[in-house]
C-alpha positions in Angstrom: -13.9 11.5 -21.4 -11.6 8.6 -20.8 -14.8 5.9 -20.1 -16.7 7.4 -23.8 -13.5 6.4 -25.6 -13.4 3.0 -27.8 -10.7 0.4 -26.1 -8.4 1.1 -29.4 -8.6 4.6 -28.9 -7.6 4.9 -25.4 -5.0 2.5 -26.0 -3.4 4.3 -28.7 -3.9 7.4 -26.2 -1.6 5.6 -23.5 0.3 4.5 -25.8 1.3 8.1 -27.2 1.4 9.1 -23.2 4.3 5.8 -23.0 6.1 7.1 -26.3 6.5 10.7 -25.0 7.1 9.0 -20.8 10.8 7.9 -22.5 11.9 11.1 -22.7 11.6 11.0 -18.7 12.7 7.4 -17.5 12.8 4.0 -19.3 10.5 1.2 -18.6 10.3 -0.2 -15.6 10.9 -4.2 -15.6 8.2 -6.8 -15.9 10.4 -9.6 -13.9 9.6 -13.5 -13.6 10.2 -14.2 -9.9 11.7 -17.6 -9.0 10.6 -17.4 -5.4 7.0 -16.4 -5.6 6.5 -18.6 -9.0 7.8 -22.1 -7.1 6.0 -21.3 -3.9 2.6 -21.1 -5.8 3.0 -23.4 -8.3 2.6 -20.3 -11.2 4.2 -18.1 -13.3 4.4 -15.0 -11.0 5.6 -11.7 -12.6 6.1 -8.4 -11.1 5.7 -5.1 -12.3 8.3 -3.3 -10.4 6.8 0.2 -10.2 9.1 1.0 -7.1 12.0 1.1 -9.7 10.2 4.1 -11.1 12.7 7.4 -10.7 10.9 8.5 -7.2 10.0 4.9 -6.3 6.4 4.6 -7.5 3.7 4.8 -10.7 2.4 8.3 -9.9 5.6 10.0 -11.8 3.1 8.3 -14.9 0.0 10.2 -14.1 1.8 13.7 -13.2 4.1 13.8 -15.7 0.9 12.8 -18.2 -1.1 15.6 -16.5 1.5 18.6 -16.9 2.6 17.4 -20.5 -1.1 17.6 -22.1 -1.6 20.9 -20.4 1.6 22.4 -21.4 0.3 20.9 -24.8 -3.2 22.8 -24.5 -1.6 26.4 -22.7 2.4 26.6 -23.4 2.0 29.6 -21.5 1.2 27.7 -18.0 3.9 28.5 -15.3 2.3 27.5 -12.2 1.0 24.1 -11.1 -0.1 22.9 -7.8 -0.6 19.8 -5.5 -1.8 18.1 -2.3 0.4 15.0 -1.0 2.2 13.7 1.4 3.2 10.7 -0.1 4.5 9.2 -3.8 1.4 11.8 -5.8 3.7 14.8 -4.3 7.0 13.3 -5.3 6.3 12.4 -9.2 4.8 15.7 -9.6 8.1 17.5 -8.1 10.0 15.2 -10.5 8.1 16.0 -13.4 8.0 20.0 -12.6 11.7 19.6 -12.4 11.8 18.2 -16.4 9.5 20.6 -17.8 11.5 23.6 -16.1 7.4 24.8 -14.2 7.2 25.8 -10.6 5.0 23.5 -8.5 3.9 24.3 -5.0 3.1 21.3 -3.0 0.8 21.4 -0.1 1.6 18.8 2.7 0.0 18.1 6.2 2.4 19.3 9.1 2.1 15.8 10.4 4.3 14.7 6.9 7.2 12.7 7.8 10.6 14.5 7.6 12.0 12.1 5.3 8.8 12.4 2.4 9.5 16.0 3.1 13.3 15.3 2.0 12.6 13.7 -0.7 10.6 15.8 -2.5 12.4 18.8 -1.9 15.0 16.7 -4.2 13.0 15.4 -6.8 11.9 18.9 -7.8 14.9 21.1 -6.9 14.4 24.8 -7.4 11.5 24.3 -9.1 9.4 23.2 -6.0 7.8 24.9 -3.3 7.1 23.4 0.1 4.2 24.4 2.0 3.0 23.1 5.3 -0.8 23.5 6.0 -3.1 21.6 8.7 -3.0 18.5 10.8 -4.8 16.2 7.7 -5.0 15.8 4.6 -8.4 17.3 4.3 -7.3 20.9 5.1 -4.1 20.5 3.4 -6.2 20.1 0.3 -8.7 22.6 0.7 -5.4 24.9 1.2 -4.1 23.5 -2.4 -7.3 24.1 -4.1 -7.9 27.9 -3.3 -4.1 28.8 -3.8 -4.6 27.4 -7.2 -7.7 30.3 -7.6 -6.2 32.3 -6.3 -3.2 32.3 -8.0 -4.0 31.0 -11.3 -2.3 27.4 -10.6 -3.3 24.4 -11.8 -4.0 21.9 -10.0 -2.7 18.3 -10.3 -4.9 15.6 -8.8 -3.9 12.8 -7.6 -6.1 9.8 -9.2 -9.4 11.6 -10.2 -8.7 12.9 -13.8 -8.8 11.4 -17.6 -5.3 12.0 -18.4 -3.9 10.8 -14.7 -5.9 7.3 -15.8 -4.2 8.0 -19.4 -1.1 8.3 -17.6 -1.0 5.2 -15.6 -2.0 3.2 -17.9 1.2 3.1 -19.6 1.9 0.7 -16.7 -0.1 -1.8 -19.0 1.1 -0.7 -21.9 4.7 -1.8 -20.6 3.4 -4.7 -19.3 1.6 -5.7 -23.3 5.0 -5.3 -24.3 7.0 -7.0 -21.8 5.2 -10.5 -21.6 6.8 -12.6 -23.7 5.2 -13.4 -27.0 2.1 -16.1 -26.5 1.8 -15.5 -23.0 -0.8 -14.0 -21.9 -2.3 -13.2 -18.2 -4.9 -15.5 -16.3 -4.4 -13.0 -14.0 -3.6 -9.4 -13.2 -3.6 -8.2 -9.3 -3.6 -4.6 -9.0 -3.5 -2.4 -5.8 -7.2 0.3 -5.2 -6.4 3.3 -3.5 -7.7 6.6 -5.5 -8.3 4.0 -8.2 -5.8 5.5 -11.2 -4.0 2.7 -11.7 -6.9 0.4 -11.6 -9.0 2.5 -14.0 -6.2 2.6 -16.1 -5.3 -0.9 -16.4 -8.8 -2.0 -16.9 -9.1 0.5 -19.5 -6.1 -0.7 -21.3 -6.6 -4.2 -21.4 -10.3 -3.9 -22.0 -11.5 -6.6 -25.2 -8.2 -7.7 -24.5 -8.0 -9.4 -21.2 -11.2 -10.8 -19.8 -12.6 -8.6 -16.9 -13.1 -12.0 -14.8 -9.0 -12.0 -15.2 -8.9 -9.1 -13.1 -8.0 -9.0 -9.2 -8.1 -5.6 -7.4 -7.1 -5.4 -3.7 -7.5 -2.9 -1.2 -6.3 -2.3 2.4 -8.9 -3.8 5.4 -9.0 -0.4 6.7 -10.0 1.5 3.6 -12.2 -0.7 1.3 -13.8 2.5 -0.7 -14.3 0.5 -3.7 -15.5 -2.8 -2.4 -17.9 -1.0 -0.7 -18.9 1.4 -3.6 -19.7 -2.0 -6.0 -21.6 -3.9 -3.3 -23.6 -0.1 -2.9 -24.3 0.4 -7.0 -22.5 3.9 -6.2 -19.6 5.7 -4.6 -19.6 5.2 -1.2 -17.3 7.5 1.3 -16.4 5.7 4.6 -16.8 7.6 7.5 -13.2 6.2 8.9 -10.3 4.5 7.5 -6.7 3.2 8.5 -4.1 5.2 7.6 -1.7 2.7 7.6 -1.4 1.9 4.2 -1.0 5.2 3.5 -0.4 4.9 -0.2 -3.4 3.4 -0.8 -5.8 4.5 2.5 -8.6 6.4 0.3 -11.7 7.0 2.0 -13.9 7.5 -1.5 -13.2 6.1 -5.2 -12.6 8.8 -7.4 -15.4 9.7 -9.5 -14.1 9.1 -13.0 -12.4 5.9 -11.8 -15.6 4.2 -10.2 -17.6 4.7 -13.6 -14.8 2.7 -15.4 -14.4 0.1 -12.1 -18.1 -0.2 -11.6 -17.8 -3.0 -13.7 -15.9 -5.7 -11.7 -18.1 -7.7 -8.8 -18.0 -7.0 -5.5 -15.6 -10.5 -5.5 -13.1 -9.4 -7.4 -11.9 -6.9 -4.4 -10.1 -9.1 -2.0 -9.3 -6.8 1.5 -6.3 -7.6 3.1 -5.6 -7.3 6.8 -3.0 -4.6 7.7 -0.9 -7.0 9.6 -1.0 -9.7 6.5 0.7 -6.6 4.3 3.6 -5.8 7.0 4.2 -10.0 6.9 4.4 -9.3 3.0 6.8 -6.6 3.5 9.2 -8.4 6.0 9.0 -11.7 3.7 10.0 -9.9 0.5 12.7 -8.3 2.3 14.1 -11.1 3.8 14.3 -13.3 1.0 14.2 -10.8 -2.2 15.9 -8.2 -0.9 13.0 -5.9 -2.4 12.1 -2.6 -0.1 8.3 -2.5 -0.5 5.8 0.0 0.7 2.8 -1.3 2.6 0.5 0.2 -0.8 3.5 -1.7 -2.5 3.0 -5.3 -1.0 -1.0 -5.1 -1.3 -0.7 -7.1 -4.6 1.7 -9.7 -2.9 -0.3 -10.0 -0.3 -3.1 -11.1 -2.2 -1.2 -13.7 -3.3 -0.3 -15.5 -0.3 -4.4 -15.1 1.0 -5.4 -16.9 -3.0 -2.4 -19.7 -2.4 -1.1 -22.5 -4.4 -4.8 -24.0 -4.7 -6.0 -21.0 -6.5 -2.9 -19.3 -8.0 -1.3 -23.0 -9.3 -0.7 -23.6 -13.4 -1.9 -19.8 -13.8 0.3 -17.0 -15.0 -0.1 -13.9 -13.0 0.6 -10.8 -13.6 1.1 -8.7 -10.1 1.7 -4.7 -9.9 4.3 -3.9 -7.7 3.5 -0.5 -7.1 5.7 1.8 -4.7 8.7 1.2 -2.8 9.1 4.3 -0.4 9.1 2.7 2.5 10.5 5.0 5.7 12.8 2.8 7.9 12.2 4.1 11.0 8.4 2.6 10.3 10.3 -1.5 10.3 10.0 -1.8 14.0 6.3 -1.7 13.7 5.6 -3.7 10.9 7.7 -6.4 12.5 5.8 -6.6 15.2 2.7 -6.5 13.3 3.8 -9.5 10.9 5.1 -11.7 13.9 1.4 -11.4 15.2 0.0 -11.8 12.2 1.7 -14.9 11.6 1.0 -16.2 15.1 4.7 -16.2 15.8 4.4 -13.5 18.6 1.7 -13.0 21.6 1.4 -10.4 24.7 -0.4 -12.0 27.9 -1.2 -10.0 30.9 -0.6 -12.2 33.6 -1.3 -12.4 37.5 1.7 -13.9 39.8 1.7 -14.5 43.2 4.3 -12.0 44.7 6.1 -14.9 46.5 10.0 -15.7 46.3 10.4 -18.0 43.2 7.3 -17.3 41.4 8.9 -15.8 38.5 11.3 -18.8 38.4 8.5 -21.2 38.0 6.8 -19.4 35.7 9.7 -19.0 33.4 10.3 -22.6 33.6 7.1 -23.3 31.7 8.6 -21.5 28.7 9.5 -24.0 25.7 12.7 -24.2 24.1 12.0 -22.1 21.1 9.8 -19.9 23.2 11.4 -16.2 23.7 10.6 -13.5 26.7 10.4 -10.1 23.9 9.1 -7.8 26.8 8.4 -8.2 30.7 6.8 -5.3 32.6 5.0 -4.8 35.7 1.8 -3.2 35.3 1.1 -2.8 38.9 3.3 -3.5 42.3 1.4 -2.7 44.9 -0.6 -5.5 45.2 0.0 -7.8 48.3 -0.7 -11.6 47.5 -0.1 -11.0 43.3 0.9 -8.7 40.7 0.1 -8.1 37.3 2.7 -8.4 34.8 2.7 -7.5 30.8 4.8 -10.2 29.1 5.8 -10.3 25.8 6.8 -13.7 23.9 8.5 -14.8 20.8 8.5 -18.1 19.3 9.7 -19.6 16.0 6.3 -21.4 15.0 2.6 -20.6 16.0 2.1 -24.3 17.2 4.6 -23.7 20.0 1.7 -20.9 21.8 -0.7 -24.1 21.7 1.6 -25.9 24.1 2.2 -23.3 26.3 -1.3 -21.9 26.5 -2.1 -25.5 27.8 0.9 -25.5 29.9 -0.3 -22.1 31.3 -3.7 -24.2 32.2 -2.4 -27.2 33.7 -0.2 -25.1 36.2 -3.9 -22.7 37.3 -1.8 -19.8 35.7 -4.4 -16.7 35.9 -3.3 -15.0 32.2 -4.9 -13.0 29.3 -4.2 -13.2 26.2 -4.4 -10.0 24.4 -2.8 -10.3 21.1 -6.0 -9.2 19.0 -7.3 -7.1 21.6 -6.6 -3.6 19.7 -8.2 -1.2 22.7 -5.8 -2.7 24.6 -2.7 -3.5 22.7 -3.5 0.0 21.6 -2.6 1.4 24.7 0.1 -1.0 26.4 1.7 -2.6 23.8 
């Protein structure tokens, strides 16, 4: 068991996972960003896992997986997964080197373009299978083809040698640092918890565990929850946004080896603060992240320069496969999370010229992004959905006190999800 294993030995397992990993793709860089190190006041460096061969750590785990048990059973032809996302991708990747078929069982729902992509990475070596609406019967599906078929199955986090396998991330990153420098802090994305587990493992008597951030989406905090519980906790709902790293339970093998960080050393980051990451990184980096990608980023801006300054930090970049047709969305979400964008339902007196004067309470900076009538039958007034941009969050205090001065009857409802939900 990975967790019964002395530090030294595990290291020199991952190590031996890293030595035979070359044979697949070179290390991915450990880079010294300009831009995130002046803004904080630190030495920020990033582990760019989305440089990885399919865009994302989870080629480490899969390929570590198949390689041991080709190692135990030479003989094994047939392996098996369920994924939608980066898990299926690495494994088709890695079935591809070792010349083994590999069925992968996705949810209908899967995007066309994760579908795409995977059918590349693995070639004729793959097979595609759609099963179910979620992930849960897609899984179930995965699991009795493998006994049925004598397949073995590939998990995605929840295994010794997928924990092995990722921590080669911090075997890379050991190696990389340059000589004397050592973190003050790592920040590491939580979804299954494999990458986590592993780093933790790997730097165990080496880096202090207080030097260890972990950060999970708002709308899947398995392991925050599990620590402040004493035991694995399974939420009864999560937010799928964040789909690399939306787990609704800890693995099990992961939680015994995380079970020793505090409750305080998860930090839960809004949704919306993740796609403000994204559009950030994009605009002035040129980096494509994945919302699971920008989690550790995002963690940064919440700590800021009063935490993060003199420090050298150490942040896990961990998947770029970000679908494009998805940016319209997080835009919007970043502009409101940044305060740079509202929606206001608002009633106007159906009268000649009432528009005009409404619009001629707008600011100079202030934008009109939508306008829609939610109702026109109305006699005296009508109720209007309006939309407005502006270039900095101040500018809405002006105008909601503009709106006030003139009697304007408005709502504001930015936050309100039920409703944004269904209008917006």
């Amino acid at each position: 068991m990975t967790e019964k294993q002395s530090p030294d030995a595990f290291r020199a397992c991952a190590d031996g996972a890293l030595e035979h990993m070359r044979s697949l793709f070179a290390a991915t860089p450990l880079q010294l960003n300009d831009h995130l190190s002046a803004r904080y006041g630190a030495r920020i460096w990033l582990k760019r896992e989305d440089l990885s061969p399919v865009r994302s750590y989870k080629i480490r785990g899969a390929f570590n997986f198949i390689r041991k048990a080709l190692d135990a059973n030479p003989d094994q032809a047939l392996f098996v997964c369920a994924s939608a996302g980066n898990h299926a991708q690495g494994f088709a990747y890695v079935c591809r080197h070792f010349s083994r078929k590999g069925v992968i069982f996705m949810p209908v729902t899967t995007p066309q373009q994760k579908i795409d992509k995977t059918r590349i990475f693995g070639g004729e070596f793959i097979e595609i299978r759609l099963i179910g609406d979620f992930f849960d019967a897609c899984y179930d599906a995965a699991r009795d083809y493998a006994v049925a078929e004598g397949a073995l199955m590939a998990p995605p986090f929840d295994h010794d040698d997928i924990i092995e396998g990722q921590a080669t991330v911090g075997a890379e990153i050991a190696s990389q640092l340059p000589e004397g420098e050592a973190p003050d802090l790592i920040v590491l994305p939580v979804g299954g918890g494999g990458l986590s587990a592993g780093m933790a493992r790997y730097f165990e008597g080496r880096v202090d565990n207080d030097r260890f951030l972990l950060t999970e989406p708002a709308g899947a905090p398995s392991l925050q929850q599990s620590l402040e519980a004493g035991h694995r906790v399974k939420l009864t709902k999560i937010d799928n946004f964040v789909d690399g790293a939306a787990v609704a339970e800890i693995g099990e093998r992961n939680f015994e080896i995380l079970k020793r960080f505090r409750p305080d050393q998860v930090l839960v980051v809004p949704e919306n603060a993740i796609c403000l990451t994204m559009t950030t990184i994009l605009n002035t980096e040129g980096i494509v992240l994945e919302p699971a990608g920008a989690l550790s980023l995002s963690a940064l801006d919440m700590l800021g320069p009063e935490v993060l300054a003199g420090k050298t930090v150490v942040a896990v970049v961990s998947g770029g496969n970000f679908d494009f047709e998805r940016l319209p969305d997080v835009k919007e979400r970043a502009m409101r999370y940044a305060g740079t964008k509202k929606y206001f339902i608002l009633r106007l007196a159906q009268r000649p010229g009432a528009l005009s004067d409404f619009l001629a309470l707008l600011g100079p900076e202030d934008d009109i992004a939508r306008f829609e009538y939610l109702k026109k039958s109305a006699r005296n007034f009508g109720s209007i959905l309006i939309g407005i941009e502006t270039r900095k969050p101040g500018n809405f205090d002006r105008l909601i006190e503009v709106f006030d001065q003139a009697g304007l009857s408005y709502q504001d409802i930015t936050d309100n999800e039920i409703i944004a939900n269904l209008i917006i």
